[in-house]
GUTORDREN-799027 format. One line per 8 residues: number of its first residue (from 1); their letters; for each residue x, y, z of N, C-alpha, C, O. Coordinates in nm, 2 decimals. Each point is the difference from the previous one (the first is absolute). Example, Ala and Ser with C-alpha at 12.3 -4.5 7.8 and 13.67 -1.06 7.14 Angstrom:
GUTORDREN-799027
1) AS) 1.32:-0.57:0.78:-0.09:0.12:0.00:0.09:0.12:0.00:0.10:0.00:0.07; -0.14:0.11:-0.14:0.09:0.11:0.00:-0.08:0.11:0.08:0.05:0.11:0.01
//
This chain:
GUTORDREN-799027
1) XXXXXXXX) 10.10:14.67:6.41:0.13:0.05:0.00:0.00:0.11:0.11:-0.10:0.06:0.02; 0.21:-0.03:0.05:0.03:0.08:0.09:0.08:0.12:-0.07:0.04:0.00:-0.11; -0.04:0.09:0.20:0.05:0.15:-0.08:0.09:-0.01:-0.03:0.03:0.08:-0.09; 0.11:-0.19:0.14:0.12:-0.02:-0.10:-0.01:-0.08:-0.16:0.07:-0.02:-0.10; -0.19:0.00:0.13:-0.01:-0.13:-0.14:-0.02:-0.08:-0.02:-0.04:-0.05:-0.10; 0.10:0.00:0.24:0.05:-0.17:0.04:-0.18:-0.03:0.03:-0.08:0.07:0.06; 0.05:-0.24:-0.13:-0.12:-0.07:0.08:-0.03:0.02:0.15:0.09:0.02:0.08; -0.22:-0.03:-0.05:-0.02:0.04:0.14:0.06:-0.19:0.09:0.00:-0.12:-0.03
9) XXXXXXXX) 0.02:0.19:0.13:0.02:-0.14:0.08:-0.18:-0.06:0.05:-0.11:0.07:0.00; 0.14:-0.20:0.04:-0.13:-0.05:0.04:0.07:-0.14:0.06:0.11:-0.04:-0.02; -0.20:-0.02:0.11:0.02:-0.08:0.09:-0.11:-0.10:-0.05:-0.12:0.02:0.03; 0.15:-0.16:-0.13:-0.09:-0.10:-0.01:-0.07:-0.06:0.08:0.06:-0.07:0.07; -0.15:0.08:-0.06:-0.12:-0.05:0.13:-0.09:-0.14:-0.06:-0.11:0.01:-0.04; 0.16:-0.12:0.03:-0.06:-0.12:-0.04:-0.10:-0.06:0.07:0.05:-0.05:0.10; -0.14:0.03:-0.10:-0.13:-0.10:0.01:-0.01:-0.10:-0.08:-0.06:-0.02:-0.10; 0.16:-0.09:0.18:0.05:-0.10:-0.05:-0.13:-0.12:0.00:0.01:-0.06:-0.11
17) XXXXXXXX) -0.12:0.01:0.17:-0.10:-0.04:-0.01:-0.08:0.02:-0.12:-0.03:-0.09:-0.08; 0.01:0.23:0.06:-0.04:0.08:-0.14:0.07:-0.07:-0.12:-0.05:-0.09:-0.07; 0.14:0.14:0.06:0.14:-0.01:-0.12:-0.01:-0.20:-0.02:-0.05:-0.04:-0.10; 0.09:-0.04:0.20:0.00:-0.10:0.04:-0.15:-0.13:-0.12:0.02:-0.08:-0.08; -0.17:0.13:0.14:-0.11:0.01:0.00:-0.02:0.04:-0.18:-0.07:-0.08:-0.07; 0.13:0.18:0.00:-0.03:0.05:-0.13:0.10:-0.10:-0.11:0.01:0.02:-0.12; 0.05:-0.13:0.18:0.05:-0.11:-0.08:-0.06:-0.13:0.01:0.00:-0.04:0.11; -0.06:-0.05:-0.20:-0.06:-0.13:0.14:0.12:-0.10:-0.08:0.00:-0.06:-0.11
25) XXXXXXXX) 0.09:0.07:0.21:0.09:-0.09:-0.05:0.05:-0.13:0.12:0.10:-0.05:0.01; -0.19:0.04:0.05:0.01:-0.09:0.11:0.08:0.05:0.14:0.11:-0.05:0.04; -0.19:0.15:0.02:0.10:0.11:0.09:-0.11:-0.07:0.12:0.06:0.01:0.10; -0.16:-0.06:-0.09:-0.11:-0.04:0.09:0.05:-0.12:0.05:-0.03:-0.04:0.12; 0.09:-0.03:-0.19:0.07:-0.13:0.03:0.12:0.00:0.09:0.03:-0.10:0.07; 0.04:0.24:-0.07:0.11:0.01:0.11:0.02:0.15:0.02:0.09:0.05:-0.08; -0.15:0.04:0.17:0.00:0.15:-0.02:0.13:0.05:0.05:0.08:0.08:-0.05; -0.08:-0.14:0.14:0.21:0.06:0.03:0.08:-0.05:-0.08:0.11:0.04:-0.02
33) XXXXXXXX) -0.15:-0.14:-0.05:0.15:-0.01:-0.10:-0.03:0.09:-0.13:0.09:0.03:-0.07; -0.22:0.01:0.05:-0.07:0.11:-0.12:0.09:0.13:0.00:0.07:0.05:-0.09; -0.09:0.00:0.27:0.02:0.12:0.04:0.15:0.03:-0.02:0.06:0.10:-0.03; -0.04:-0.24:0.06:0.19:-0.01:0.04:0.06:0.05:-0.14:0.10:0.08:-0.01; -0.17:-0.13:-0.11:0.08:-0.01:-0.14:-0.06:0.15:-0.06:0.04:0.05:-0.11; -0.13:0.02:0.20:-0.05:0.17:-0.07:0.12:0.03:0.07:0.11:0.03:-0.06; -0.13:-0.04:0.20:0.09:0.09:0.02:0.15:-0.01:-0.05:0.04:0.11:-0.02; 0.04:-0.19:0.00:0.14:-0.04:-0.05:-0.03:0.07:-0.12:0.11:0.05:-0.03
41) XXXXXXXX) -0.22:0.00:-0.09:-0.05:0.02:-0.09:0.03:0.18:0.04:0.07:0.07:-0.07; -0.14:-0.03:0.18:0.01:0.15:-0.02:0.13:0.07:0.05:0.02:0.12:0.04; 0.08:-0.23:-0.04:0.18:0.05:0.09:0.04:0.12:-0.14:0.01:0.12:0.02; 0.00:-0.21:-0.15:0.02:0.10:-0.09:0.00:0.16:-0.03:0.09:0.07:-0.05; -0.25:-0.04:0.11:-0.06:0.11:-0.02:0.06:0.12:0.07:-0.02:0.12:-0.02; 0.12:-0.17:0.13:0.05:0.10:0.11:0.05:0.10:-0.10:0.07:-0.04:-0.09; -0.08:0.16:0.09:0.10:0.13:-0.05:-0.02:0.02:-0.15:0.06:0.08:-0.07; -0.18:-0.17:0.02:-0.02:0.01:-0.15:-0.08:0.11:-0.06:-0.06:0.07:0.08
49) XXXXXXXX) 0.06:-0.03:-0.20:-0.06:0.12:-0.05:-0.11:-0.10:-0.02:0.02:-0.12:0.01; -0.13:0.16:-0.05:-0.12:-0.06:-0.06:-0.13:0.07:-0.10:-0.07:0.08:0.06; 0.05:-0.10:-0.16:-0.14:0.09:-0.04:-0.13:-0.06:0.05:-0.04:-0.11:-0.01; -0.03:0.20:0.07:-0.15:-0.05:0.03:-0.09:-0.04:-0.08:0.02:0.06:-0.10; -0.13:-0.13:0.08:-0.11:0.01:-0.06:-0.04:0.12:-0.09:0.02:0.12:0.05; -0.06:-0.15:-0.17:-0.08:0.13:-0.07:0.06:0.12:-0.01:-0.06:0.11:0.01; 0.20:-0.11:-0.03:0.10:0.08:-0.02:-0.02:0.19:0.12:-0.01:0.12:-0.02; 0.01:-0.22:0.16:0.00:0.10:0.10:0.08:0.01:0.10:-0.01:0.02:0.12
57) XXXXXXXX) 0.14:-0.05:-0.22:0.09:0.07:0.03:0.13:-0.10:0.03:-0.04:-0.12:-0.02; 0.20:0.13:0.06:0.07:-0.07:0.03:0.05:0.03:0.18:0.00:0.11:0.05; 0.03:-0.22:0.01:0.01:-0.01:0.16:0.15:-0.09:0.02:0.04:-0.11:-0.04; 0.00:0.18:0.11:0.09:-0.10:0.05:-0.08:-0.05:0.15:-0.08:0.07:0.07; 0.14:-0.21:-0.05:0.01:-0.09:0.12:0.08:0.05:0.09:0.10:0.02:-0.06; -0.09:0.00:0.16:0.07:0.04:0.12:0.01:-0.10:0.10:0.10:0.00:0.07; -0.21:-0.11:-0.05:-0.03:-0.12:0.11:-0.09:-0.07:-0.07:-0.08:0.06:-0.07; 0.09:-0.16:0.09:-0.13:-0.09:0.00:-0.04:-0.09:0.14:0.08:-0.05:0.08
65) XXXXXXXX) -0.22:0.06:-0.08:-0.02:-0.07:0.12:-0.10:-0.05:-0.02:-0.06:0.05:-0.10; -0.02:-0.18:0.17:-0.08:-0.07:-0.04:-0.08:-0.03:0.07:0.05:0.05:0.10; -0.21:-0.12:-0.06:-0.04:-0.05:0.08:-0.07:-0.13:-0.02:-0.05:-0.04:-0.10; 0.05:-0.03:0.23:-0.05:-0.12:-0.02:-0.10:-0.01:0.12:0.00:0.05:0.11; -0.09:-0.15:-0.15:-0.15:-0.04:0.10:0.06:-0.13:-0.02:0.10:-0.05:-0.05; -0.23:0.01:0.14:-0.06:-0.16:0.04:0.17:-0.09:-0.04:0.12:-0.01:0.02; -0.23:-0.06:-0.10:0.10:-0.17:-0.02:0.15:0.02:-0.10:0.07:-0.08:-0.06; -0.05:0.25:0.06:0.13:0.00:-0.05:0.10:0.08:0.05:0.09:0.06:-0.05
73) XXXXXXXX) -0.14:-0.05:0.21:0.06:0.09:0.05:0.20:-0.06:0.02:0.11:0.06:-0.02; -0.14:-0.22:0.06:0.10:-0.04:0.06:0.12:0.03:-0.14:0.11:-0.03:0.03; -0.13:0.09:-0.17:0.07:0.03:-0.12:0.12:0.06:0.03:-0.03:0.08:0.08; 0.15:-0.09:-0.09:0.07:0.07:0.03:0.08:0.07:-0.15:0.01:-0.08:-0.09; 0.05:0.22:0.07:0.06:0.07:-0.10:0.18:0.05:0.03:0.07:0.03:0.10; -0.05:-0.04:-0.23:0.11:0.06:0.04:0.04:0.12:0.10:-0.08:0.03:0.08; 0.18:0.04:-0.08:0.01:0.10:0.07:-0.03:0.14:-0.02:-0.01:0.08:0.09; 0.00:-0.07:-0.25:-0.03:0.13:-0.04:-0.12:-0.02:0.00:-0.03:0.09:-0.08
81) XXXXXXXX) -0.08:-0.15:0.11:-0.12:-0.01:0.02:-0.08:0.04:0.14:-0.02:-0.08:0.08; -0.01:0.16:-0.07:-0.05:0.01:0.18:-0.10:-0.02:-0.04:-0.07:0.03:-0.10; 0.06:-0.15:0.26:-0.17:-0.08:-0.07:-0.03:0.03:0.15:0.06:0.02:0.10; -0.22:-0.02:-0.13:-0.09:0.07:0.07:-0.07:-0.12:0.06:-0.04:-0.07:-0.09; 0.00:0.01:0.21:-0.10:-0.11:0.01:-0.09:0.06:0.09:0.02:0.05:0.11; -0.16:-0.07:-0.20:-0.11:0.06:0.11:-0.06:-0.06:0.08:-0.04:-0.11:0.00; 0.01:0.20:0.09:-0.04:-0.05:0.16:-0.14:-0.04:0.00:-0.05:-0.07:0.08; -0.01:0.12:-0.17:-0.20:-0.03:-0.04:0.02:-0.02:-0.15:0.07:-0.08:-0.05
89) XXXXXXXX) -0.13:0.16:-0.01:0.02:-0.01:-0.19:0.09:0.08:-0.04:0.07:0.09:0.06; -0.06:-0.13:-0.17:0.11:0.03:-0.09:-0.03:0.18:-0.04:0.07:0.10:0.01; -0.22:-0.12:-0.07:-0.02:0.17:-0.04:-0.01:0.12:0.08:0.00:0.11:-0.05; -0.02:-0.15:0.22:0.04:0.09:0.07:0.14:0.04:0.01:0.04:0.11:-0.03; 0.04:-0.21:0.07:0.10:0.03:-0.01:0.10:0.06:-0.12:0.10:0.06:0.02; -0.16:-0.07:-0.13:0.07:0.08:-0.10:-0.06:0.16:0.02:0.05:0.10:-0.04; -0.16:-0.12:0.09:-0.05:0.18:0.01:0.11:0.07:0.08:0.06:0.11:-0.01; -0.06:-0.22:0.12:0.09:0.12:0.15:0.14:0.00:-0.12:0.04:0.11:-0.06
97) XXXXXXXX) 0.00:-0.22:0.04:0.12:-0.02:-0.03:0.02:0.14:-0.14:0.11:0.06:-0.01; -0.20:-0.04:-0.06:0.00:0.09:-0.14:-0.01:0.20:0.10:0.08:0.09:-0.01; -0.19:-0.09:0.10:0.02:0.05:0.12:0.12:0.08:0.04:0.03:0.11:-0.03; 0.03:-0.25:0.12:0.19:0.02:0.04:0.06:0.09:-0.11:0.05:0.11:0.02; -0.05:-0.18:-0.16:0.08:0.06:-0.10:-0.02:0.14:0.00:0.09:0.08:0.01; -0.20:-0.05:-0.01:-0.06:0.19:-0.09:0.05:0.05:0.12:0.08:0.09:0.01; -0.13:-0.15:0.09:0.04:0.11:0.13:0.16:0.04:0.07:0.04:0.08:0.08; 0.07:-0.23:-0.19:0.13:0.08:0.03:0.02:0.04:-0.12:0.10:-0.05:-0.04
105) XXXXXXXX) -0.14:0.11:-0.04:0.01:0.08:-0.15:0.00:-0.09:-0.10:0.01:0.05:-0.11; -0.02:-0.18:0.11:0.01:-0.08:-0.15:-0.12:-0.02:-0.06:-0.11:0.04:0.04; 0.14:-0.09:-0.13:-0.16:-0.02:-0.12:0.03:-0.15:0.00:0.10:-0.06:-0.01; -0.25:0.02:0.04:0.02:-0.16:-0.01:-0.08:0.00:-0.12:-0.10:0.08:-0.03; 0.15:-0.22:-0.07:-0.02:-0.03:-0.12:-0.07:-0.17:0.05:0.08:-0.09:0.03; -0.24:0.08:-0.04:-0.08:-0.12:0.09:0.00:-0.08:-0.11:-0.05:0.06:-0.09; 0.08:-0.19:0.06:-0.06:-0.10:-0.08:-0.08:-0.07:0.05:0.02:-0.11:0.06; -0.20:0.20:-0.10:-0.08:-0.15:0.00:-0.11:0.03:-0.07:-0.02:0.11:-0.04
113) XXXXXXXX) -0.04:-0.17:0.03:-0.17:0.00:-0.12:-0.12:-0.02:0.09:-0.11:-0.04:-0.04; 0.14:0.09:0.21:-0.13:0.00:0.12:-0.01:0.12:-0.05:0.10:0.08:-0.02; -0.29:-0.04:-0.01:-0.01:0.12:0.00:-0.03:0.02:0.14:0.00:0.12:0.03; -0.03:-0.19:0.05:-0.04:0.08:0.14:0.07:0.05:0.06:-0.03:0.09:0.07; 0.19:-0.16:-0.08:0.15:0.01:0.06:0.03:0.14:-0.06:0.06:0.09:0.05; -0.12:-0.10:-0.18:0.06:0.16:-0.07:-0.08:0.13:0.07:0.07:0.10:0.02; -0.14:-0.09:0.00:-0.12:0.11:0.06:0.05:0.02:0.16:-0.02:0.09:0.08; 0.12:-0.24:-0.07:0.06:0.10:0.14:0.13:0.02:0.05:0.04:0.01:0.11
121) XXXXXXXX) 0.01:0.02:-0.24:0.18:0.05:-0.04:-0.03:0.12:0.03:-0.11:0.06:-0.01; 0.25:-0.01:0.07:0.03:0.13:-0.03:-0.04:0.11:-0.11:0.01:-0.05:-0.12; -0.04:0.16:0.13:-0.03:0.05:-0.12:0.14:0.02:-0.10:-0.01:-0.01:-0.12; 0.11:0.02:0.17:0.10:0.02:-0.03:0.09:-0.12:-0.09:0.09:0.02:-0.08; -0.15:-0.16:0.12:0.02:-0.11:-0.08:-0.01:-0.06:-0.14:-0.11:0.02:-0.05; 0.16:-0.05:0.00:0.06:-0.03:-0.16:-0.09:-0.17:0.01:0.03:-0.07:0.10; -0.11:0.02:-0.19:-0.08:-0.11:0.02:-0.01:-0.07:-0.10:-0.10:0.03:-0.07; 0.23:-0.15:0.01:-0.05:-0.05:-0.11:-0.05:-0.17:0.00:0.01:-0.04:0.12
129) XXXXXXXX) -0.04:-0.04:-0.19:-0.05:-0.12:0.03:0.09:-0.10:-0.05:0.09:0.02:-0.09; -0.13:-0.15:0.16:0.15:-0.07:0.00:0.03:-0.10:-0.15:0.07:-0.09:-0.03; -0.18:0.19:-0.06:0.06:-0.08:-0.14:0.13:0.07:-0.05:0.10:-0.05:-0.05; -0.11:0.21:0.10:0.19:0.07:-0.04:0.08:-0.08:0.08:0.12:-0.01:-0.04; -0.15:-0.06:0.16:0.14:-0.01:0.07:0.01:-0.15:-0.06:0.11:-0.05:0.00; -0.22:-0.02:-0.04:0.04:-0.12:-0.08:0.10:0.01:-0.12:0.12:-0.04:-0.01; -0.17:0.11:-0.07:0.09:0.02:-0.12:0.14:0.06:0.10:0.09:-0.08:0.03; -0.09:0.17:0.00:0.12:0.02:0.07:0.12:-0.08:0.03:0.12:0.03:-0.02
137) XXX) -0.18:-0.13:0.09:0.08:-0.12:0.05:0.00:-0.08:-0.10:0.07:-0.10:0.03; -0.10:0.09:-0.11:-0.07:-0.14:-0.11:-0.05:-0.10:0.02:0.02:-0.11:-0.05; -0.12:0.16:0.16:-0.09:-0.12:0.07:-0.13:-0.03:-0.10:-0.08:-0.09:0.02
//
């Protein structure tokens, strides 16, 4: 919470490979059409309040944005989704990208279950794993 009261804002930062990867529901068989149906999946989330894991606390949504590698990059999302496609891997690019965020004042909120990806977030980063954002969506 922020000194008015109100939830803090945060900027969803998805590691859609991750999230993607933590279901095996036959996403290996076609990765852009996998990516295509998360992302249409995280349009909802735009401007939403949410409680975190382990009762630490409530956040609102401010943006969601996403990223995609390899064989799911060609995925395309709705519009309230700014999708990210990386130029080498995916977990670099969510560092710069988590990065970008802290350094114009936002808190990015990272979905993924890489602990190596996590050790090179921002310190300032909110980091939960992509079984909350399953239930979330009702994936």
């Amino acid at each position: 919470m922020d000194t008015s009261g109100q939830p803090q804002e945060v900027v969803l930062l998805v590691d859609i490979a991750n999230v993607m990867g933590s279901r095996p529901d036959g996403w290996w068989r076609d990765r852009a059409g996998a990516a295509t149906r998360l992302l249409n999946a995280l349009e909802p989330l735009n401007r939403i309040q949410v409680t975190l894991p382990d009762g630490t606390g409530t956040v609102r949504i401010g943006e969601v944005r996403a990223v995609l590698e390899g064989a799911a990059k060609p995925a395309e999302g709705p519009d309230a989704v700014s999708v990210l496609r990386a130029e080498t891997d995916g977990d670099s690019e969510i560092v710069e990208e988590a990065f970008r965020i802290t350094a114009s004042g936002k808190i990015p909120l990272v979905v993924t279950a890489d602990r190596g990806l996590r050790r090179r977030l921002p310190e300032q980063s909110l980091i939960i794993g992509p079984g909350w954002l399953n239930r979330l969506i009702g994936r």
